[in-house]
C-alpha positions in Angstrom: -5.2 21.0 -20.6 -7.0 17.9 -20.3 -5.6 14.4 -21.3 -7.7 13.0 -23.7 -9.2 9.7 -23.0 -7.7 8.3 -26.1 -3.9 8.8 -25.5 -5.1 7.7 -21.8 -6.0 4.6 -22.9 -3.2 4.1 -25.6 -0.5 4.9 -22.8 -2.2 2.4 -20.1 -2.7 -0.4 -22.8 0.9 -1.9 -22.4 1.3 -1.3 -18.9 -2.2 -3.0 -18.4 -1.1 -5.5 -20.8 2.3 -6.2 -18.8 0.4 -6.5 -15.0 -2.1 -8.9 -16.3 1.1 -11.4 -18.3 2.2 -11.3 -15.2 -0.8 -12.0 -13.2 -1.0 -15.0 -15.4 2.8 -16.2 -15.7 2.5 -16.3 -11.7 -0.9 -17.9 -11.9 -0.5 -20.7 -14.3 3.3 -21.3 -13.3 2.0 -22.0 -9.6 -1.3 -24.1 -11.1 0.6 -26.5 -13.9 1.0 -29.4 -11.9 -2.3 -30.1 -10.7 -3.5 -29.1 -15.0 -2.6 -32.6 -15.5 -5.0 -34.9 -18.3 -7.5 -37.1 -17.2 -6.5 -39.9 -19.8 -3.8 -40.3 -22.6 -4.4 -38.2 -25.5 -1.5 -39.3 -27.8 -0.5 -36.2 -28.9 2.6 -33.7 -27.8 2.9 -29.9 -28.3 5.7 -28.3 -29.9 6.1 -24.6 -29.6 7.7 -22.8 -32.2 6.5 -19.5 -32.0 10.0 -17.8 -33.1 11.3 -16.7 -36.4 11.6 -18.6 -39.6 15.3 -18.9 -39.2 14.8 -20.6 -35.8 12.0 -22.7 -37.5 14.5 -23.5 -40.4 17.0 -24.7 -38.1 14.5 -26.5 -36.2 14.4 -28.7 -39.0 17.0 -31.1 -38.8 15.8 -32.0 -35.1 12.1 -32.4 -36.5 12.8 -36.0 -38.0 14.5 -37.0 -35.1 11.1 -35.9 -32.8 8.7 -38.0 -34.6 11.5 -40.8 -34.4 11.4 -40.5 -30.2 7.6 -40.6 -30.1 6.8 -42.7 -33.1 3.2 -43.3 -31.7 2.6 -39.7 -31.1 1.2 -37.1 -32.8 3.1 -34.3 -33.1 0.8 -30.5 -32.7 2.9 -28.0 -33.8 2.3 -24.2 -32.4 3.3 -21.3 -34.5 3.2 -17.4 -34.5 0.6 -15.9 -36.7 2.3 -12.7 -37.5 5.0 -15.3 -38.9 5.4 -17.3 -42.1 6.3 -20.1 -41.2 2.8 -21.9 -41.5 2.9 -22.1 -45.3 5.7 -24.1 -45.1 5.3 -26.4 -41.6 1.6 -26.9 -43.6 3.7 -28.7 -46.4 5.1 -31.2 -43.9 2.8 -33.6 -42.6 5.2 -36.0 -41.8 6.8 -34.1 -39.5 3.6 -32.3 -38.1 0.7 -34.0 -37.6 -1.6 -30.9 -36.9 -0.7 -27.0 -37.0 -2.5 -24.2 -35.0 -1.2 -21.0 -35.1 -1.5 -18.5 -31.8 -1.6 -15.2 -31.7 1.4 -13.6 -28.8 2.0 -10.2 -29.7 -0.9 -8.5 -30.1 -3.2 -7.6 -27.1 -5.8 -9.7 -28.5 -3.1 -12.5 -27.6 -4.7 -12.6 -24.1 -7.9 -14.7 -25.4 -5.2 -17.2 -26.9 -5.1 -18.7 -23.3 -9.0 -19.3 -23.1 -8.1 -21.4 -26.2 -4.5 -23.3 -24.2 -7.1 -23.8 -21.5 -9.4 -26.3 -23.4 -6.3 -28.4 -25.1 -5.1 -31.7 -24.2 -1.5 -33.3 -24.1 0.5 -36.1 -23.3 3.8 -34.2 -23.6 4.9 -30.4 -23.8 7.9 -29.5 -25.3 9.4 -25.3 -25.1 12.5 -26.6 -27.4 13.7 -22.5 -27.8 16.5 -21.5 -25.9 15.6 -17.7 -25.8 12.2 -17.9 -24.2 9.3 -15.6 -23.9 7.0 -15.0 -21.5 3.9 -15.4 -23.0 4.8 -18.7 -25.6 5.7 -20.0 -21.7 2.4 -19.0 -20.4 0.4 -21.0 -23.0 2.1 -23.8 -22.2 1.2 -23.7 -18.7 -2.6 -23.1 -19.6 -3.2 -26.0 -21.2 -3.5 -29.4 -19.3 -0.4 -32.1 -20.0 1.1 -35.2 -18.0 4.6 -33.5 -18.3 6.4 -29.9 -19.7 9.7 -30.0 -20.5 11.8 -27.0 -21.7 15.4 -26.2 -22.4 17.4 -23.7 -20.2 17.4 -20.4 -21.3 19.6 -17.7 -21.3 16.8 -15.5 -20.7 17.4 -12.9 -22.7 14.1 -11.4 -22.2 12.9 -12.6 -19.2 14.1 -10.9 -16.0 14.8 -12.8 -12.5 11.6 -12.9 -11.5 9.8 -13.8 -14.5 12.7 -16.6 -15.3 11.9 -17.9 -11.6 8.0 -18.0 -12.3 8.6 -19.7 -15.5 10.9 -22.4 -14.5 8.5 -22.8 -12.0 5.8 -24.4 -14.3 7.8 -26.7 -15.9 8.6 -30.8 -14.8 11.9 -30.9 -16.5 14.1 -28.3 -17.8 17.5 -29.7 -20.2 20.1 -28.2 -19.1 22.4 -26.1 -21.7 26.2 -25.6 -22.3 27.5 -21.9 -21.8 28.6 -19.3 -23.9 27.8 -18.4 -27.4 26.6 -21.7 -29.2 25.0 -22.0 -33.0 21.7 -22.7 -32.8 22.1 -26.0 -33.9 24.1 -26.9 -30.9 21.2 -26.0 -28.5 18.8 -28.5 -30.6 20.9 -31.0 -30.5 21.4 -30.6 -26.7 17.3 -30.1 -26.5 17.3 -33.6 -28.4 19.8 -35.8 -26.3 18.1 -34.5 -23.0 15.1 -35.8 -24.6 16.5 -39.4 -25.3 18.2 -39.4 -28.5 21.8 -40.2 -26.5 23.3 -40.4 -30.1 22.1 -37.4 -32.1 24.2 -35.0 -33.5 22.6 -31.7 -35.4 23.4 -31.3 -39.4 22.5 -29.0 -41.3 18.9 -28.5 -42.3 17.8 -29.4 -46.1 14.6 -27.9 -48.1 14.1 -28.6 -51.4 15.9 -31.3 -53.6 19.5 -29.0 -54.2 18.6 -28.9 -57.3 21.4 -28.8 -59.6 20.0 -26.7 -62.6 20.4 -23.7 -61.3 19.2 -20.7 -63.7 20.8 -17.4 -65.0 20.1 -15.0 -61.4 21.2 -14.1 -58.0 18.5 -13.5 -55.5 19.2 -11.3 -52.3 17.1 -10.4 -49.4 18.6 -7.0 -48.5 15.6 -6.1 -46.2 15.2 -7.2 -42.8 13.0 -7.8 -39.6 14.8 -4.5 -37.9 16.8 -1.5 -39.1 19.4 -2.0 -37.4 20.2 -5.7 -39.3 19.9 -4.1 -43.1 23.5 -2.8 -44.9 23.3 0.1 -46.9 21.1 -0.2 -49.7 23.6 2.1 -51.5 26.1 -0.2 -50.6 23.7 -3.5 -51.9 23.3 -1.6 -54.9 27.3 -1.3 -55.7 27.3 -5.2 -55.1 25.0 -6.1 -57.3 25.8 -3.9 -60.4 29.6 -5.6 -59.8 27.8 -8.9 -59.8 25.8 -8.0 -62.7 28.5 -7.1 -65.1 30.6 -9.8 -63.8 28.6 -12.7 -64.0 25.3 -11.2 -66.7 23.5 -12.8 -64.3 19.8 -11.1 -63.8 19.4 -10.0 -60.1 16.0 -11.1 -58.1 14.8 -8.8 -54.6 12.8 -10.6 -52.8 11.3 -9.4 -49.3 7.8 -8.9 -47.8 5.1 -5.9 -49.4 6.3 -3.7 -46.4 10.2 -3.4 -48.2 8.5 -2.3 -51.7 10.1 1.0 -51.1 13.0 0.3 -50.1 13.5 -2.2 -52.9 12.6 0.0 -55.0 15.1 2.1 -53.8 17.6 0.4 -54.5 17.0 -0.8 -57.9 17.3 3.4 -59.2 20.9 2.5 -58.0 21.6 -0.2 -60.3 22.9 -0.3 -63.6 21.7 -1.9 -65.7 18.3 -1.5 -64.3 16.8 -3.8 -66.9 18.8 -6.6 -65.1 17.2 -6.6 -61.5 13.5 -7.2 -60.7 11.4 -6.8 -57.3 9.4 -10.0 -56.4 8.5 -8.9 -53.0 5.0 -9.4 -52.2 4.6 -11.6 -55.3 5.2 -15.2 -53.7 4.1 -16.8 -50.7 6.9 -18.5 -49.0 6.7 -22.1 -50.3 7.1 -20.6 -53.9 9.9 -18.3 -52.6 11.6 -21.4 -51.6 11.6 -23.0 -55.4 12.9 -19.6 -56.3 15.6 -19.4 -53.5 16.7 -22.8 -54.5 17.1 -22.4 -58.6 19.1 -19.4 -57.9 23.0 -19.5 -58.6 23.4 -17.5 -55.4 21.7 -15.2 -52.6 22.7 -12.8 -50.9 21.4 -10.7 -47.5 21.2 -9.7 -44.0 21.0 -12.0 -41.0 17.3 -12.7 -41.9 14.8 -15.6 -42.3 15.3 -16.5 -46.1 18.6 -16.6 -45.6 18.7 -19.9 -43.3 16.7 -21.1 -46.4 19.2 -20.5 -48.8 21.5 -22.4 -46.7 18.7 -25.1 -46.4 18.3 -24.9 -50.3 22.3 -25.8 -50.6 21.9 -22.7 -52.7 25.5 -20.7 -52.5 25.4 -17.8 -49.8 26.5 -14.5 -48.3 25.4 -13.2 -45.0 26.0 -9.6 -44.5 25.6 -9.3 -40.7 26.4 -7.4 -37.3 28.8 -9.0 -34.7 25.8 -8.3 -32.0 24.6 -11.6 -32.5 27.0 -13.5 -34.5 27.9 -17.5 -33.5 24.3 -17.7 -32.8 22.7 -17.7 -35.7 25.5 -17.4 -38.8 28.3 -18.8 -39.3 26.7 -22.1 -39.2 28.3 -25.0 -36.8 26.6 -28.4 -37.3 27.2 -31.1 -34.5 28.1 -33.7 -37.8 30.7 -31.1 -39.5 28.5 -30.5 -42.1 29.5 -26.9 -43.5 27.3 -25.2 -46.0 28.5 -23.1 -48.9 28.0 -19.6 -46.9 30.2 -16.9 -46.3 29.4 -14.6 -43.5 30.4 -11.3 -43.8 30.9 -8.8 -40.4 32.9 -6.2 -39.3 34.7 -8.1 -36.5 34.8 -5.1 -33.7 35.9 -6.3 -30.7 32.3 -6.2 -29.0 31.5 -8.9 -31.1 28.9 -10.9 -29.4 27.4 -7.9 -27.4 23.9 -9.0 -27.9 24.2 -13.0 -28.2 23.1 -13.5 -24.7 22.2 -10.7 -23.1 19.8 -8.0 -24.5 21.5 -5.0 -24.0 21.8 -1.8 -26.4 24.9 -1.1 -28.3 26.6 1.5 -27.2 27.5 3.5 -30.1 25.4 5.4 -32.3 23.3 4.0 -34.9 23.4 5.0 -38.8 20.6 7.5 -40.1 18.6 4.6 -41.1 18.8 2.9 -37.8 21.4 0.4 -38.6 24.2 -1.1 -35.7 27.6 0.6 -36.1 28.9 -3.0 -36.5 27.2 -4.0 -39.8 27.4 -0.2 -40.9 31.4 -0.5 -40.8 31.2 -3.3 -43.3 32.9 -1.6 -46.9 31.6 -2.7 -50.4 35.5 -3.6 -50.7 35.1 -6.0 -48.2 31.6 -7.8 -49.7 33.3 -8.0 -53.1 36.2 -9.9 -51.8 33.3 -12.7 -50.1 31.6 -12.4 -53.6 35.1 -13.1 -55.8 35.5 -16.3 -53.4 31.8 -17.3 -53.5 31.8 -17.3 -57.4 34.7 -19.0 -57.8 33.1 -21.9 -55.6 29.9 -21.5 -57.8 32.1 -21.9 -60.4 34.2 -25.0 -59.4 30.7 -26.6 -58.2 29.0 -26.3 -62.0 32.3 -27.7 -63.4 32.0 -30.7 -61.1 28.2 -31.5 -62.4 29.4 -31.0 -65.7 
């Protein structure tokens, strides 16, 4: 029988797709430094087409840019399929202008037509695990200089990390091992000139004080194999209910409806916890985030708000990635009111650096044996310690 052309077409699409990103990494790598601009344009290009936790933590560098170039403008370059345009739209003085690219889908490929026609004074690739194609814009555009930190290319393999160092004029080299995220801006920020800067910790919001009666938690996540239990969320919060009479917000994006759903016909009481998801862009999700008396979630993008929010935290998370991302380290000492919450196995750190697949089996649902090994008995214990630090907080503002 016949293939039909269809499934032919369906089946060469990312093959097709993957010759012609590297047609064009080898292309525009090999072409960058003769794309140079005719005349000053007074503007630099930031790529931050990662997640909103990486955009988050961005945050506390972003001041400190616009404080190196004070008489440039600062374009800002996002990933449409993320959110974190409704918020980097709230900040003009931080971001001067905000375009928002398109590098997953195959349409992606007429985003370069678009590079092509842009002028800079100054690139910056300030993201430590790079990606091909955000690398590739870069390059198609014209610019008097591109400068990028050193990668532990994590997705890129020898060749492509050779090609893409390739294009760049200056690349800031990067201490080894498994570093928070914070520590990699802050060595992205001295190799850019500010000898002096130490990362804190990033701030959203006004911390407001006048917290009100709920919990908000995030148990969704961009993968399966980051998301706990929901049986096992479900315990949590009908102990934190009863405990504290607190009401219990879940918040997420319209694809975890179900799932939060889910989870609520676990609860009791059920009159106590509400779904928001879908309800709220993100700026509003923020407010929400930051009047809460606590959150609680995976290792996922709201998350890295909450801690931005100075809104009380726990981060149930694998050990794949852990150092990275949670617990937070901040160059100043600054440590926000988080507890993270893994199962320690001594493969912790498997996936921090390298992108390799774990090497035991995953849950039904997809999950990492790692953050599948974490008991409710253990979460409770983080949630007795965070409540009483909730508790000795309020008692201070009274």
């Amino acid at each position: 029988m016949t293939m039909k052309l269809p499934r032919i077409i369906r089946l060469l699409k990312p093959v097709i797709a993957h010759h012609l990103e590297m047609f064009l990494l080898f292309y525009y790598s090999r072409t960058t430094k003769r794309r140079r601009c005719k005349q000053k344009t007074g503007r630099i290009l930031l790529a931050r087409t990662d997640g909103l936790g990486d955009f988050i933590i961005w945050l506390s560098c972003a001041e400190e840019l616009k404080k190196i170039y004070p008489d440039k403008k600062v374009v800002l370059m996002l990933d449409s399929t993320k959110p974190t345009i409704q918020l980097a739209k709230k900040m003009p003085h931080l971001f001067d202008e905000v375009i928002n690219i398109d590098i997953h889908n195959y349409t992606r490929f007429f985003s370069v037509l678009k590079m092509r026609k842009m002028d800079f004074d100054l690139v910056i690739q300030p993201v430590y695990t790079r990606v091909i194609f955000t690398d590739i814009l870069l390059f198609a555009c014209r610019a008097d200089k591109r400068i990028t930190l050193d990668t532990n290319s994590k997705f890129l393999t020898e060749k492509q990390l050779k090609l893409s160092n390739r294009g760049f004029d200056q690349i800031i080299p990067t201490s080894v091992g498994i570093k928070h995220e914070l520590i990699r801006c802050g060595e992205l920020m001295r190799g850019l000139g500010a000898i002096d800067f130490n990362t804190g910790l990033p701030v959203l919001g006004h911390h407001n004080k006048s917290k009100e009666n709920y919990f908000i938690s995030f148990p969704a996540a961009s993968a399966p194999t980051k998301i706990w239990g929901p049986e096992k969320f479900a315990q949590v919060y009908t102990e934190i209910i009863q405990r504290t009479e607190w009401d219990c917000i879940l918040s997420g994006g319209t694809e975890d409806i179900d799932f939060l759903n889910e989870i609520v016909e676990m609860v009791n009481p059920k009159d106590k916890i509400k779904v928001i998801a879908g309800k709220y862009d993100l700026y509003d999700t923020i407010g929400i985030i930051e009047k809460a008396n606590m959150a609680i979630g995976n290792d996922t993008g709201p998350m890295h708000v909450a801690v931005a929010c100075g809104t009380p935290s726990i981060v149930l998370m694998g050990d794949n990635e852990i150092g990275r991302f949670f617990p937070y380290t901040s160059e100043t000492g600054d440590m926000p009111s988080l507890l993270v919450v893994d199962a320690d196995l001594p493969c912790k750190g498997c996936n921090a650096i390298i992108d390799i697949p774990c090497k035991y089996p995953y849950s039904k649902r997809g999950a990492y044996r790692c953050i599948e090994s974490i008991t409710v008995d253990y979460c409770l214990k983080a949630v007795d310690q965070l409540l009483k630090m909730v508790e000795n907080k309020n008692e201070r503002y009274d």
